[in-house]
TORPA-4810 file (N, C-alpha, C, O; in nm, 3 decimals):
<nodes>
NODE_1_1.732_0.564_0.925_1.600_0.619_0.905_1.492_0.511_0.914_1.386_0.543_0.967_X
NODE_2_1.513_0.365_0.860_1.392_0.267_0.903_1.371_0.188_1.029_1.284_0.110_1.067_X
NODE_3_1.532_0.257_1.104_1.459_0.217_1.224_1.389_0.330_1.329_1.343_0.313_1.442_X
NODE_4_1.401_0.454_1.246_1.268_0.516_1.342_1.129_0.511_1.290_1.106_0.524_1.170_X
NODE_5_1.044_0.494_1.371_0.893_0.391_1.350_0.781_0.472_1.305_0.681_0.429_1.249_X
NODE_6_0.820_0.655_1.349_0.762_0.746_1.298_0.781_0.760_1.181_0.676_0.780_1.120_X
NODE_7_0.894_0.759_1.102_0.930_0.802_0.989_0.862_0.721_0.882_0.814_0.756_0.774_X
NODE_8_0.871_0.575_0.952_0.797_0.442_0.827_0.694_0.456_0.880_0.624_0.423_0.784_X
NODE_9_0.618_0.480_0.962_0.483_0.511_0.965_0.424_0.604_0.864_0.317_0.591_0.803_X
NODE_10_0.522_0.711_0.856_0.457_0.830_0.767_0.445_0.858_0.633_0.382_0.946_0.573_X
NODE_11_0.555_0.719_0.578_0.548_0.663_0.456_0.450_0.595_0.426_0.376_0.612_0.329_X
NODE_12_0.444_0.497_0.527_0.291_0.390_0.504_0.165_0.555_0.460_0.116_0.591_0.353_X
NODE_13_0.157_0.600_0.568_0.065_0.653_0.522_0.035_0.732_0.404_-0.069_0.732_0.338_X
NODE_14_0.192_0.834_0.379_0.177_0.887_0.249_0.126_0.778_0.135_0.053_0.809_0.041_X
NODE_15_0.170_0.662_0.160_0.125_0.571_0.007_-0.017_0.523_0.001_-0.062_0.472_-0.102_X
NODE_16_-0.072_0.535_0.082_-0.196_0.504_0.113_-0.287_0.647_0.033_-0.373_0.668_-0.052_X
NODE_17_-0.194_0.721_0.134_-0.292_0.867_0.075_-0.299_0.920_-0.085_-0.383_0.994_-0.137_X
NODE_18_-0.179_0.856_-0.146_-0.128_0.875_-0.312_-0.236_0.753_-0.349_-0.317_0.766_-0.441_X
NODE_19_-0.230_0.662_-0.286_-0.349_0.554_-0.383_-0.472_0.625_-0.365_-0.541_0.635_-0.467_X
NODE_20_-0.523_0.684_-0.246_-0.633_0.711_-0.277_-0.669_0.822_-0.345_-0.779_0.822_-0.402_X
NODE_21_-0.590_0.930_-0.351_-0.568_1.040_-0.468_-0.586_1.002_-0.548_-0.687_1.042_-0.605_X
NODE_22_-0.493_0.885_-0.622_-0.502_0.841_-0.772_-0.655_0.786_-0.777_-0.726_0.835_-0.866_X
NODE_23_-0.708_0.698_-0.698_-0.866_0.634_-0.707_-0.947_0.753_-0.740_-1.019_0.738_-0.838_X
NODE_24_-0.951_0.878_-0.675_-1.033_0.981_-0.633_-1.026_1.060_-0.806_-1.115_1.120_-0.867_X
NODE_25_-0.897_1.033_-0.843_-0.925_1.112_-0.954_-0.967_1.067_-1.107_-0.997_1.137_-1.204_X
NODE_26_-0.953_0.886_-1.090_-1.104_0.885_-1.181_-1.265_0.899_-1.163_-1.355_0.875_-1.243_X
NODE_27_-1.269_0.959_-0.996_-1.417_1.009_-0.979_-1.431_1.109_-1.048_-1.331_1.164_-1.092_X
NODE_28_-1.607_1.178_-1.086_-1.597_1.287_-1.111_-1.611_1.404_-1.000_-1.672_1.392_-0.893_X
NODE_29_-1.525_1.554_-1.057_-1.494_1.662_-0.949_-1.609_1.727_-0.938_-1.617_1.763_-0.820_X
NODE_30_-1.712_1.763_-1.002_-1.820_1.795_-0.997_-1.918_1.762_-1.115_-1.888_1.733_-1.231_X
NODE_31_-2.036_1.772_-1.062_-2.146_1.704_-1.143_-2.249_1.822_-1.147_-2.230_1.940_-1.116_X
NODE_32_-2.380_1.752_-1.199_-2.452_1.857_-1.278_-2.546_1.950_-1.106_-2.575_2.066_-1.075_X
NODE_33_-2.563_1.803_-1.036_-2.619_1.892_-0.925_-2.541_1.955_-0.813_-2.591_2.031_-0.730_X
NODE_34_-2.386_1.909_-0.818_-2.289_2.042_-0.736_-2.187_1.894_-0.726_-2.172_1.795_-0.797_X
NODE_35_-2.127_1.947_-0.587_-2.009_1.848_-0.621_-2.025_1.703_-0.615_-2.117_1.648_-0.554_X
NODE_36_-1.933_1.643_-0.680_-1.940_1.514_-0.738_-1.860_1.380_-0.615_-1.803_1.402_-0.508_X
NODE_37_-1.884_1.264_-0.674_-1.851_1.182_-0.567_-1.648_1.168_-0.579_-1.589_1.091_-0.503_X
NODE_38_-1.582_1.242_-0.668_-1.443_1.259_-0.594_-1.425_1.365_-0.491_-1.350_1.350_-0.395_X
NODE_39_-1.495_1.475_-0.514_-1.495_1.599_-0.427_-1.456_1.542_-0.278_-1.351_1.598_-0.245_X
NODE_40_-1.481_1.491_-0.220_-1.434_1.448_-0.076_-1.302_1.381_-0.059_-1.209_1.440_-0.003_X
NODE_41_-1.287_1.215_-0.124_-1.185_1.172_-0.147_-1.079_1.265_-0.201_-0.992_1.254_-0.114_X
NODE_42_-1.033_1.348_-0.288_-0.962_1.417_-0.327_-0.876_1.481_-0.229_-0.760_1.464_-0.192_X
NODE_43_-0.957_1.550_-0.205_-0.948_1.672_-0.066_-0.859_1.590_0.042_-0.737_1.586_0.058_X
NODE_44_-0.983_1.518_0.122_-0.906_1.409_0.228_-0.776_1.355_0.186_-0.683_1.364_0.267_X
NODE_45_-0.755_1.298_0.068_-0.678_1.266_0.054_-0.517_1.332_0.025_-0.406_1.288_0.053_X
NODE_46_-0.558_1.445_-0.037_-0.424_1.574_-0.032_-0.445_1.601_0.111_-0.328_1.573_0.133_X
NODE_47_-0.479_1.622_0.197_-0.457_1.678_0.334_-0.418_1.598_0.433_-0.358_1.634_0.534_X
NODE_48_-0.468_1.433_0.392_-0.375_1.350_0.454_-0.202_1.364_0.411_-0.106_1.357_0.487_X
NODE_49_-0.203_1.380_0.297_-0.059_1.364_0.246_0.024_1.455_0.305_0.128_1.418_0.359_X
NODE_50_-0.021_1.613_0.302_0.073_1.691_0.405_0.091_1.708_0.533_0.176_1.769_0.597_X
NODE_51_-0.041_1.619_0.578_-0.015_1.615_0.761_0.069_1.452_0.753_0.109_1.415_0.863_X
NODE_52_0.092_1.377_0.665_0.221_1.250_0.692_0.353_1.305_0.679_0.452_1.259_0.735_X
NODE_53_0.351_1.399_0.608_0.495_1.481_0.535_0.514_1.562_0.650_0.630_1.570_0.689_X
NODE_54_0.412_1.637_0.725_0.444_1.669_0.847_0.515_1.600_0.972_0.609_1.645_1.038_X
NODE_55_0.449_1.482_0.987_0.406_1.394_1.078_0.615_1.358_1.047_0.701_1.353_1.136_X
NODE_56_0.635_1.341_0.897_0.765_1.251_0.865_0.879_1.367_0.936_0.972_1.355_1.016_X
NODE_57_0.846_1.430_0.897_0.952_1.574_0.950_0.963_1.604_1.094_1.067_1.652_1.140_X
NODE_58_0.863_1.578_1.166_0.843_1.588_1.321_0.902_1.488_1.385_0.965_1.509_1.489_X
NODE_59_0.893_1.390_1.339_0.973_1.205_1.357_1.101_1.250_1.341_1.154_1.270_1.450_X
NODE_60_1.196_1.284_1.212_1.297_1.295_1.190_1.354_1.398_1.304_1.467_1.370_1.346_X
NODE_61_1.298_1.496_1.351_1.350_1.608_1.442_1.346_1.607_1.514_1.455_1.633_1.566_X
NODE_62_1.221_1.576_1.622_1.179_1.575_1.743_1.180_1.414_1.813_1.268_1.370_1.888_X
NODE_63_1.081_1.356_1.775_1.012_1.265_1.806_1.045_1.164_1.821_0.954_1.082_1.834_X
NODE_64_1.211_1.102_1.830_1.248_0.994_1.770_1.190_0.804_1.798_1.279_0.732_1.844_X
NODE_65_1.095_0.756_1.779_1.028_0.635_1.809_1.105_0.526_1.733_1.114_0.532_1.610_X
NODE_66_1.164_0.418_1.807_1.272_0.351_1.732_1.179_0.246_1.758_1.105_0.257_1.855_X
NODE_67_1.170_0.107_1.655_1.105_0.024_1.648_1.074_-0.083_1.800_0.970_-0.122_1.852_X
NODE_68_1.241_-0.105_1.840_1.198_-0.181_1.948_1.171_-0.161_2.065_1.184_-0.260_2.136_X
NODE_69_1.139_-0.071_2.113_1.090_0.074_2.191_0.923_0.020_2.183_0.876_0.002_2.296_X
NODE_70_0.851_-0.001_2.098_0.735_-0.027_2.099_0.690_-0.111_2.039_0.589_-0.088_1.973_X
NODE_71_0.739_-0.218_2.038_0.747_-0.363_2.005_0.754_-0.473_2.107_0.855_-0.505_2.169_X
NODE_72_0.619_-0.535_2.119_0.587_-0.632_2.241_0.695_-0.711_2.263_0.755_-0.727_2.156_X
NODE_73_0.750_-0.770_2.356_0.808_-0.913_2.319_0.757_-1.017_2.428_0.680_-0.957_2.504_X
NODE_74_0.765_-1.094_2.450_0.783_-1.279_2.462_0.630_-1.276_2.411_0.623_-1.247_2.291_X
NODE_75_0.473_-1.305_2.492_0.386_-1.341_2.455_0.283_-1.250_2.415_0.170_-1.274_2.374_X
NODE_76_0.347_-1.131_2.435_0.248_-1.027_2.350_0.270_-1.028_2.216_0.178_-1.009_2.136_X
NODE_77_0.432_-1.056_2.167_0.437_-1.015_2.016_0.355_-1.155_1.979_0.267_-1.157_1.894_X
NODE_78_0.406_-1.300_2.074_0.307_-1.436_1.995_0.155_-1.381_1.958_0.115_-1.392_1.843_X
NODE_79_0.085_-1.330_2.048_-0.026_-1.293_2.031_-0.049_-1.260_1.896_-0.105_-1.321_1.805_X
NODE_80_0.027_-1.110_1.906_0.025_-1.035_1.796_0.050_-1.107_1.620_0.000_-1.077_1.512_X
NODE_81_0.151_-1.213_1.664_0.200_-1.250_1.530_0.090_-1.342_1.469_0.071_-1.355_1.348_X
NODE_82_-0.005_-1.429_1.606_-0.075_-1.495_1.584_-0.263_-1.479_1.531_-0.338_-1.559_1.474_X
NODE_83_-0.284_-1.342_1.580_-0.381_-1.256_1.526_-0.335_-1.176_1.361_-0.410_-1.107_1.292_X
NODE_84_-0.220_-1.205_1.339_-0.169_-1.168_1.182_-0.194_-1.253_1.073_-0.235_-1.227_0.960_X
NODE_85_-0.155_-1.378_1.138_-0.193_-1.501_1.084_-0.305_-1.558_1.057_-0.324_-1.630_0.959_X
NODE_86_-0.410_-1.519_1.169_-0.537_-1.559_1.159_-0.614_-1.508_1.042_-0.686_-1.569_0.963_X
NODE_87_-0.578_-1.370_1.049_-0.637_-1.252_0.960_-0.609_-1.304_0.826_-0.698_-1.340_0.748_X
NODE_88_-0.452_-1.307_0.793_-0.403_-1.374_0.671_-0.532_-1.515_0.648_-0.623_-1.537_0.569_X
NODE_89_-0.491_-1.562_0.730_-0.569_-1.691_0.653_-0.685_-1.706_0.621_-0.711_-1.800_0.545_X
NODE_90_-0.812_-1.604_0.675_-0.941_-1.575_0.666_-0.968_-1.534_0.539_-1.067_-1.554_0.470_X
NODE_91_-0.793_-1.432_0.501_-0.855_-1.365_0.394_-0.773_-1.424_0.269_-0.764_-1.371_0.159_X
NODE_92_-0.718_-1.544_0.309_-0.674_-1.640_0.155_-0.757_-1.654_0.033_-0.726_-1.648_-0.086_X
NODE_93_-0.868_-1.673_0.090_-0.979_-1.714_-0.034_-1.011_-1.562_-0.114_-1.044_-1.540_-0.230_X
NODE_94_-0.987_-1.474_-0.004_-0.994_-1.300_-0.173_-0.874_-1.326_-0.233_-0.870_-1.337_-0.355_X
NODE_95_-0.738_-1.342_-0.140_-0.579_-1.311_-0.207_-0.551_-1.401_-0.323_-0.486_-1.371_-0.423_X
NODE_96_-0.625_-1.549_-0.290_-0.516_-1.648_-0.371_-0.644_-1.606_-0.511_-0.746_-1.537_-0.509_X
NODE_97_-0.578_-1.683_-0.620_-0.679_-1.721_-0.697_-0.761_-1.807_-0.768_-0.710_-1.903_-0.825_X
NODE_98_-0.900_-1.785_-0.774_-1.005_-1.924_-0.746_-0.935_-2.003_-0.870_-0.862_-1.938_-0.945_X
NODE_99_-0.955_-2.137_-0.893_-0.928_-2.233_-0.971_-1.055_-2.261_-1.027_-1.132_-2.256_-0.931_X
NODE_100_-1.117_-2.287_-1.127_-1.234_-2.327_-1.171_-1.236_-2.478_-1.249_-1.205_-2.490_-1.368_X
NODE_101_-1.277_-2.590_-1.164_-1.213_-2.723_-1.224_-1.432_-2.746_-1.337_-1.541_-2.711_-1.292_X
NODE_102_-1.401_-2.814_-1.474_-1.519_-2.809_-1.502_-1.544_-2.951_-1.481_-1.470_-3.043_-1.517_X
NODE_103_-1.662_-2.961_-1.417_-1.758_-3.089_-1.372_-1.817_-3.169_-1.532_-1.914_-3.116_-1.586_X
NODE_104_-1.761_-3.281_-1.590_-1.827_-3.343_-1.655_-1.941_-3.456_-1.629_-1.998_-3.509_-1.725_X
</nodes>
């Protein structure tokens, strides 16, 4: 099952769509002048969840996309691995955490 690419795709997405459910539902559902700022997130977010659960079931039956099937290789995956890296490292300074040395 993880090596078809649909199926872990449709996981990625279900978990995505459960975090943002959970975010959405400490918004409020409605407010005094009509609906409130979860009202959208909510929604979107349950309707993503059953079109991935779809999406997972269509993979499993039909669709079968096996990883290395669509997986670059010699200098496309370098590319690829190397635009991963870049990204990573740009975004070290949000991931790691700051050190605060005090200046006497």
């Amino acid at each position: 099952m993880l090596k078809n690419a649909g199926f872990v795709i449709g996981i990625v997405i279900l978990l995505f769509a459960s975090l943002i459910l959970w975010q959405s539902l400490s918004l409020d559902y409605y407010s005094e002048l009509g609906p409130g700022p979860g009202l959208l997130p909510l929604w979107l977010s349950a309707v993503l969840m059953v079109l991935s659960l779809l999406f997972m079931m269509k993979s499993l039956k039909k669709s079968i996309i096996l990883f290395p099937e669509i997986l670059p290789r010699g200098r496309g995956l370098g590319n690829i691995l190397t635009i991963i890296a870049a990204v990573l490292f740009l975004l070290s300074p949000l991931l790691l955490p700051v050190s605060r040395s005090r200046v006497s």
